[in-house]
N, C-alpha and C positions, 0 to 999 in steps of 0.2 A: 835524502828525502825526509821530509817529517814522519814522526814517528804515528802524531794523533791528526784523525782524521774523518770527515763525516762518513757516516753510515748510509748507502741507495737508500730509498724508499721504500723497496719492497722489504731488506732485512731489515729495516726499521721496523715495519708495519710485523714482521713476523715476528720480532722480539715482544712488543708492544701485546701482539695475538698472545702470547706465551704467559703475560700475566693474566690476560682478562678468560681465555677461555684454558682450561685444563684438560679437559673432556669432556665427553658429550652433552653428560648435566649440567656442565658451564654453558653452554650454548643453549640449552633448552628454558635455564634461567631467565637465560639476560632475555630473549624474545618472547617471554610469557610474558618479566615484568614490561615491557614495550608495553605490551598487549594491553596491559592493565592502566597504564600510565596513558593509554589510548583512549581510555573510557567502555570498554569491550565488557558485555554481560557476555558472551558466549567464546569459548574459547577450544578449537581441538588440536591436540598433540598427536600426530601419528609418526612413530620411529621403526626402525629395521636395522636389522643387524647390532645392535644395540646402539644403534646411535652414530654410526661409524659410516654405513652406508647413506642411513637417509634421516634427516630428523625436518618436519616440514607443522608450523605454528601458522592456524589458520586465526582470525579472530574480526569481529563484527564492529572495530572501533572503526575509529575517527577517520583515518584513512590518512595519506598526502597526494598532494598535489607533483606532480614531474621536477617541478623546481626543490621542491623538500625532498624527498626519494633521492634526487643526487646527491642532495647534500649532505643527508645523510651519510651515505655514504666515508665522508671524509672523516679526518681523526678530530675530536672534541669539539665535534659539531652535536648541537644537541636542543631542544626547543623547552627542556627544562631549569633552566638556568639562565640568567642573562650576565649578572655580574659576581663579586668571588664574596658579596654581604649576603647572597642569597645563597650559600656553604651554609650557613649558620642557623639557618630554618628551611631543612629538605622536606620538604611535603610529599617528594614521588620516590617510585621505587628506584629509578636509574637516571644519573643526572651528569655523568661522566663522558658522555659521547663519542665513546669506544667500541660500543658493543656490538653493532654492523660493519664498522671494518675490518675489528679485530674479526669477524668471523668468516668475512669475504676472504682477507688473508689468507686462511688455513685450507678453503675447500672451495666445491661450485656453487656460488651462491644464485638464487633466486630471489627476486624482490618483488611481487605482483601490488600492487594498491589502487584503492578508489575510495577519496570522500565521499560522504554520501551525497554531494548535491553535486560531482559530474555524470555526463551520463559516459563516459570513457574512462577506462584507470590505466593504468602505466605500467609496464613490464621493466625491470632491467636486471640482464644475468652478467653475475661477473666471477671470473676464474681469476683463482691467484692472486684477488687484491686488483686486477684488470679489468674494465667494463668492455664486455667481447658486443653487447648487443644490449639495445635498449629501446621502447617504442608504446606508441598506446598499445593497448589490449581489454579485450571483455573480461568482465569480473567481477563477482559480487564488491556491496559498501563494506569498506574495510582492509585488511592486507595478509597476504600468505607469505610467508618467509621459505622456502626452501633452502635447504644442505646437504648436501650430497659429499659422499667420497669425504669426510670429513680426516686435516690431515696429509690428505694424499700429496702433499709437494714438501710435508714438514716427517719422513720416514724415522725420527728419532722421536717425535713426538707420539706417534703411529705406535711403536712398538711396545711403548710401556702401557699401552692399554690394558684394561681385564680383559677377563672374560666378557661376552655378551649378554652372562648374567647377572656378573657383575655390573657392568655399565647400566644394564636396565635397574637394576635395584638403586642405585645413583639418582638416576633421573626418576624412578617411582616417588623416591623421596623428596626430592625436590619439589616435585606437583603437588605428591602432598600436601606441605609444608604450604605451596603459594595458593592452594586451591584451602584451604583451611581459614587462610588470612584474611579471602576475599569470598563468604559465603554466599555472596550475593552473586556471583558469577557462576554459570554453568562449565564448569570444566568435563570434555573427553578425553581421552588418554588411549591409544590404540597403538597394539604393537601389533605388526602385519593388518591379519586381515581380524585378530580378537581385541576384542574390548578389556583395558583393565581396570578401568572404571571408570563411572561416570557421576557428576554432582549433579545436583538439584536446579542450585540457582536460584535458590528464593529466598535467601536471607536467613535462615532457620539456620543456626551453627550446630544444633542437634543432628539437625536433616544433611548437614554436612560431614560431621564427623559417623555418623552410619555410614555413610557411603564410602569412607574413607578406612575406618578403623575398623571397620564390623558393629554390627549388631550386638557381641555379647561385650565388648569394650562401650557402648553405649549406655546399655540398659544399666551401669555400674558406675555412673558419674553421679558427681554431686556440683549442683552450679552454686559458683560463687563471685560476688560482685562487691567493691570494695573500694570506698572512696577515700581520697586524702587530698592535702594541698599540691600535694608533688606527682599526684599520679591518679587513673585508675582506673581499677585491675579486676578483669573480669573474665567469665569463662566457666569451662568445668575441669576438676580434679578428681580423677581416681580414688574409688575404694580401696584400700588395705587392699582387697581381694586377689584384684590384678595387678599389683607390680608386677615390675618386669627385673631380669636377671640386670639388664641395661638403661644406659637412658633415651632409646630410640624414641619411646613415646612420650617423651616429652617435646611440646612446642609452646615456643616461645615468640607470639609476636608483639613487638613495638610499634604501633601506629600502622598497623596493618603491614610491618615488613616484617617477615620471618628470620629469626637470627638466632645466633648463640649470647648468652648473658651470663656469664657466671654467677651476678649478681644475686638475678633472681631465682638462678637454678640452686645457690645453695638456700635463698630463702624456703622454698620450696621442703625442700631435703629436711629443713629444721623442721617443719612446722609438722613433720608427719615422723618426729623422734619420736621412738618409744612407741611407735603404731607399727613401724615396720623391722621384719630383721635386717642384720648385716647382709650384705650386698644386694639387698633388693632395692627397687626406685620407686614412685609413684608415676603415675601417667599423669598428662596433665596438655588441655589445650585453654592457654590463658592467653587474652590480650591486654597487653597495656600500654594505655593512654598518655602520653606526656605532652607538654607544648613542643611543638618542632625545636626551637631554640634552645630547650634543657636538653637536646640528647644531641650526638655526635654521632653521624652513620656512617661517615667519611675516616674509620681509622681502621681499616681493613680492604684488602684490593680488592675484593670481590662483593664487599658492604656485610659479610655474613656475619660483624660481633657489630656493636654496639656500645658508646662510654656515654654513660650520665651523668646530666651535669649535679642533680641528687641523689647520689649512687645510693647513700644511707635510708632516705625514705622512703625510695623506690621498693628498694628490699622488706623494708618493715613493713608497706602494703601488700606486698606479695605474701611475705609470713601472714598477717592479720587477717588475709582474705582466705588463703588456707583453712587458718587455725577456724574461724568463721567459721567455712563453710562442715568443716570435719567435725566441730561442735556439734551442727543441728542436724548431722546425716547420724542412720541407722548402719550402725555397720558392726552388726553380727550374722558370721557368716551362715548362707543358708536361708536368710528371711531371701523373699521373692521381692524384689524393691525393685520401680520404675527410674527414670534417671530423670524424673521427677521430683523425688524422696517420697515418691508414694507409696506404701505396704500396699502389695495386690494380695486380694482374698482367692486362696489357690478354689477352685472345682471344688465342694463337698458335697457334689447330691447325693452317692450312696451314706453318707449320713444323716443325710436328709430325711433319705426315702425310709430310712431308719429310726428315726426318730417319729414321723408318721405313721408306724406298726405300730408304735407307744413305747421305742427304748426311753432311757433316759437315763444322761449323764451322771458321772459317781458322781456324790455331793447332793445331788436334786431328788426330792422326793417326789413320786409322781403325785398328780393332780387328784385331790380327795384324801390321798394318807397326810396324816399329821393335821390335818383339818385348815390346810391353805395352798394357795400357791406356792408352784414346784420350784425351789430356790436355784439362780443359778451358779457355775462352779466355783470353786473358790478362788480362780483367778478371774473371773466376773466380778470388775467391781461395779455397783451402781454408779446412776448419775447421784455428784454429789459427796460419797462417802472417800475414805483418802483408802489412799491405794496401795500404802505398806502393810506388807502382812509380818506379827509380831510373831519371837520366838515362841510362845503360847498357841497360836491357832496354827502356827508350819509344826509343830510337833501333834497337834490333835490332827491332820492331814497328813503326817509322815506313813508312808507304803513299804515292806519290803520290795525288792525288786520282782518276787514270782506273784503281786498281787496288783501288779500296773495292770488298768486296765485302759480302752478305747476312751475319748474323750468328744462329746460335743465341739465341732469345731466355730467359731469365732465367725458371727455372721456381725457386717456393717449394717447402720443403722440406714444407707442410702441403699442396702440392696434389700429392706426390707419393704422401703417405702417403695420401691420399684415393684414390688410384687403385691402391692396392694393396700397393705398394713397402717391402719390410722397412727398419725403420726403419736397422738397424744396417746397412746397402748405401748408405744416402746418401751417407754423408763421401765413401767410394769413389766414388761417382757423379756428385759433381763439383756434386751440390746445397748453397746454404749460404744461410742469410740473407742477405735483399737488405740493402742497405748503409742504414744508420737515421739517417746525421745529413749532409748537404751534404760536409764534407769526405770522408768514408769513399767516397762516390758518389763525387766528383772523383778520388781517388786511384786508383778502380776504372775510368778510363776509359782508352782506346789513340788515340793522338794518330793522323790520319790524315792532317793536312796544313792547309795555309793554304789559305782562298776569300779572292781578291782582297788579298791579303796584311794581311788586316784583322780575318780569323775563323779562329780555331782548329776546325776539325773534327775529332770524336773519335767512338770509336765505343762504349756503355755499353750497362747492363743495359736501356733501355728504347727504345733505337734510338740515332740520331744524333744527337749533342749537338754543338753549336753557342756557343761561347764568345767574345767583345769581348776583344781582346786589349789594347785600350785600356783598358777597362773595369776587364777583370779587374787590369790592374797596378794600376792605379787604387786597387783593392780592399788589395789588399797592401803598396802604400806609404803608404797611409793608415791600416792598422792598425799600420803600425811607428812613424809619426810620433806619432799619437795614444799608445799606448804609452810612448813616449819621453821626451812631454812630461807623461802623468800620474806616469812618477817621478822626474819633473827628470834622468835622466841623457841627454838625447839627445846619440846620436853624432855629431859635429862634424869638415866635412871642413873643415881648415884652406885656406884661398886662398895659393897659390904669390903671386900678385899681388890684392890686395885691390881691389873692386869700391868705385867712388864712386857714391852715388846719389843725384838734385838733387831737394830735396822743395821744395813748398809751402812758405809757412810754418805754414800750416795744418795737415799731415800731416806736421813735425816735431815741432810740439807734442806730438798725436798720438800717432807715435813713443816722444816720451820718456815718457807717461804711461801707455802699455801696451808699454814694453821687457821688463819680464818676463814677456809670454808670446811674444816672441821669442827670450827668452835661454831658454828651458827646451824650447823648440819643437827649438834646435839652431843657432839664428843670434850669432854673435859679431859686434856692430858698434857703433858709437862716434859721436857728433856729429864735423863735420870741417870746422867754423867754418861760420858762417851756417846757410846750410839742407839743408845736404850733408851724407851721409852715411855712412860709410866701414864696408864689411863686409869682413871679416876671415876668416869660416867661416859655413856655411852646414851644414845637415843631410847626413848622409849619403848618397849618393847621389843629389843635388837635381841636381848639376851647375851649373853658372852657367848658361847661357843664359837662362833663366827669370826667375832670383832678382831683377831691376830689375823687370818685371813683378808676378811672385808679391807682393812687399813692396809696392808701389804700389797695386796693388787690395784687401789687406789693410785699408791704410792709410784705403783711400775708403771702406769696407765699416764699420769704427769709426767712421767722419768721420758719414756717414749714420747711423746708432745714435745718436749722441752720445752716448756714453758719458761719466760723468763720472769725474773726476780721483780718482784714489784706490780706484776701482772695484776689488773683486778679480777676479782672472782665475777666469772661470765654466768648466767643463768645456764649454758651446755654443761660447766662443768659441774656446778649445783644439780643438775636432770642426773649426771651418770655416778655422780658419788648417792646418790638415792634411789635408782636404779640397782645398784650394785646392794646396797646395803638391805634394798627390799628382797632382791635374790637370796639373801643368807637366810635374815629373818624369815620368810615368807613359809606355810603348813606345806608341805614335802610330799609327793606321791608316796602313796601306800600306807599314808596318817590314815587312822580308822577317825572318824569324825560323829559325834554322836546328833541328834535330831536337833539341837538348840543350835551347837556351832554350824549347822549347814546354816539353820534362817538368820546366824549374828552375820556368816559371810557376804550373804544376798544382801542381806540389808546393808551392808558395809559397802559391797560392789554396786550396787545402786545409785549410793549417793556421789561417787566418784564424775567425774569429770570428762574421763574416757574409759568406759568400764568394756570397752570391747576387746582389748589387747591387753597384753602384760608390758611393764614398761621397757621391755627387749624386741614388741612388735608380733608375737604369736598372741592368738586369739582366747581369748579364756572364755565364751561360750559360741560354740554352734549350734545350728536348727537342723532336726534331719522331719521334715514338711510332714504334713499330713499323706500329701498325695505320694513322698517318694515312700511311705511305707505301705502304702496302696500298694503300690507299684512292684515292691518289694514281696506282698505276699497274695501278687496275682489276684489282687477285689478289683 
């Protein structure tokens, strides 16, 4: 007898089931995206058992006809595709014409539909891949899918299931993910008889992601939108604040299909170097744009990755759109910020009501002493005047710590005008726009003294700000270093006595095959026979103590990479040899700091680029609010 030989139809159809559905969230996929590929604004998911007993996708499209419904049915029957040129530019979610029989295969399927213009729609239930019954039936425009017993005639399939909580966590996330893509559809989601959530439907991707991610992952986004020839990439990206340990929250869709991209997930990862620690992520719900034709959906069985036909530009919008958006956002922790980027003005009537007895803020004189108008504080700057405060006035304003007092809180000049207050009185009044970019706030603050000779206390627009002096140097020798080496001039303090230092032979190798991105960094040094090393200059302001260290672990940091020979110098690796070098250099907890180096730091940290982290990703100043010290001492 021959040995090869065709396969029935039904083990066909159950091998065939075996790639396209895995488990329940496979099935709940494939008949969402129908749904969507239907033209369906409303859409509900009700599951039990986690998906095992019952999974049933209700939705308000297009509907079929008895003739289409059957055909469905069959294997690579599908009304998205006609010919194999039309591969090359996928416009829909599922185009593959598997995904109803692979699923009748596995369980008991139900098929209800009605276009909206009969007035009769169509039943057909089919067990095992078999049509047992089929016939008109009443039923809303549109189609319900039913699954039951999911499984049940495949017991090897059946067994490797999870948990029930597992499976549900599978399919949560799937909806997620397909309910994010298409913010304009109303998605429900019902396990038994509770609700796990419900969208909007109105197109608002804010009003979608609330609903989806929470309210306190909302209020913490920054939207950013970003054009190129090759793409474009729009959305919003997490604050520093919320990473996550993982990268659940990240989503990623292409042309309104939800997928994995390595691409842009490490563009992503770059753009927020140096804002975050080791092993944290950003969250992130970005869409991007391409022509159907530059991207590939078709190289994965289940469509969940994506290959571009501009992998390299794609990427660099996605970084540019980040980097963008992380420029103009506020992200020091602690201000009260909208996912707008708007600074909200916390509550301050009991300083209100306070100021209306006739308090008045340190710094202001009251009204009649001094023979003028009560000045406001020194981080009030007028309209007009510039907004850096010099070492000279932060030293005539420097506090011990037991002489902090209460501070006028920061009213906008629109909630004054709301309360009555002729517009052309403001300037007078000492009202001005709050400060709109990280630096302008630092600048606006009043140095009050060292805690523990380790934290700079200041006093600002929205209470007591809290600054890493560590941190923050951190911040500012790292933007000088990095700068220095992106235009090869870095400043070079020459060594009175040059520094030997005893490598490996390993880590001279090493050495000589990435010396220029120590020669451009700002280090002058030379082989010094064998495996020694002779440095001659060093960056500015590095000092030696460090530099045997800093160079050594450089060294071990390349050695682990294994970078090879001839590699060019990448801007990553330029970020972490300055990075590193800023750690050494950088003023140390428990440095006593006297009144002029607090106002050189501010002003240093100011001017910086991203003065809210250190180039390791912790935060070098926080806010602890007006209100939460209300709150704090029971007012």
């Amino acid at each position: 007898m021959p040995r090869i030989r065709l396969l029935d139809e039904q083990t066909a159809n159950q091998i065939a089931a075996g790639e396209v559905v895995e488990r329940p969230a496979s099935v709940v996929k494939e008949l969402v995206e129908n749904a969507l590929d239907a033209g369906a604004k409303r859409i509900v998911v009700e599951v039990s058992g986690g998906g095992r007993e019952l999974v049933r996708v209700s939705d308000d499209g297009a509907g079929m006809l008895p003739e289409d419904a059957r055909l469905a049915l069959q294997r690579h029957a599908t009304s998205k595709i006609r010919t194999a040129e039309d591969l090359s530019a996928i416009t829909t979610l599922g185009f593959r014409g598997e995904a109803l029989p692979s699923i009748a295969a596995v369980s008991e399927f139900e098929l209800i539909t009605r276009p909206r213009d009969q007035l009769a729609g169509y039943r057909i239930l089919v067990e095992g891949g078999q049509i047992v019954e089929e016939g008109e039936h009443g039923c809303p425009a549109g189609t319900r899918v039913t699954v039951r017993n999911l499984f049940y005639n495949v017991p090897a399939r059946l067994k490797y299931l999870k948990t029930n909580a597992t499976e549900m966590a599978q399919i949560g996330d799937i909806l997620t993910r397909l309910a994010l893509a298409s913010p304009d559809v109303s998605f429900r989601f019902q396990s038994g008889q509770a609700q796990v959530f419900a969208t909007p439907g109105t197109g608002d991707l804010l009003a979608a992601i609330t609903a989806l991610l929470g309210r306190e992952v909302a209020k913490e986004l920054i939207p950013v939108d970003h054009r190129t020839d090759a793409a474009r990439v729009w959305g919003f990206i997490g604050r520093p604040t919320i990473a996550r340990a993982g990268r659940s929250h990240q989503y990623f869709l292409v042309n309104k299909r939800a997928v994995r991209t390595i691409a842009a997930r490490y563009a992503l990862e770059e753009a927020y170097a140096h804002l975050l620690p080791t092993g944290r992520y950003p969250v992130c719900v970005i869409f991007i744009e391409v022509e159907p034709h530059e991207v590939d959906v078709n190289v994965h069985p289940t469509k969940a990755e994506v290959r571009f036909q501009r992998d390299r530009e794609v990427r660099a919008a996605v970084y540019q759109a980040a980097r963008q958006g992380l420029g103009a956002a506020l992200l020091i922790p602690g201000t009260e910020v909208s996912p707008d980027g708007e600074v909200r003005v916390p509550d301050r009537s009991a300083e209100k009501a306070a100021v209306q007895r006739g308090w008045v803020p340190p710094g202001a004189g009251r009204p009649g002493e001094g023979g003028g108008r009560a000045a406001p504080p020194p981080w009030r700057v007028s309209a007009g005047a510039g907004a850096e405060t010099t070492a000279r006035e932060a030293e005539k304003s420097y506090l011990p710590l037991g002489g902090v007092q209460a501070v006028l809180s920061e009213r906008s000049a629109t909630e004054v005008v709301a309360a009555g207050a002729p517009a052309m009185d403001l300037a007078e009044a000492g009202f001005v726009p709050r400060p709109a970019d990280p630096g302008e706030l630092i600048r606006s603050l009043r140095p009050l003294g060292q805690v523990h000779r380790s934290y700079i206390a200041c006093d600002g627009p929205e209470g007591l700000y809290l600054i890493d002096q560590h941190a923050a140097h951190e911040r500012v020798f790292f933007e000088r270093l990095y700068a220095a080496a992106q235009e090869e001039a870095a400043a070079v303090q020459p060594l009175l006595f040059p520094l030997t230092l005893d490598l490996t032979p390993a880590q001279m190798a090493i050495w000589q095959e990435n010396a220029a991105i120590f020669a451009e960094s700002g280090f002058e040094a030379e082989p010094f026979g064998g495996s020694t090393l002779l440095i001659h200059g060093v960056p500015a302001g590095l000092g030696t103590d460090h530099v045997a260290r800093l160079v050594s672990d450089f060294l071990d940091r390349l050695q682990e990479e294994q970078v090879a020979p001839g590699t060019p110098v990448t801007d990553r690796r330029r970020r972490v040899l300055a990075a590193m070098a800023a750690c050494k250099a950088a003023i140390k907890a428990r440095d006593a700091l006297q009144p002029e180096d607090i106002a050189a730091l501010l002003h240093d940290l100011a001017a910086c680029a991203s003065p809210a982290t250190c180039p390791h990703g912790r935060p070098t100043i926080i806010c602890v609010s007006v209100a939460e010290l209300e709150k704090r001492f029971k007012r």
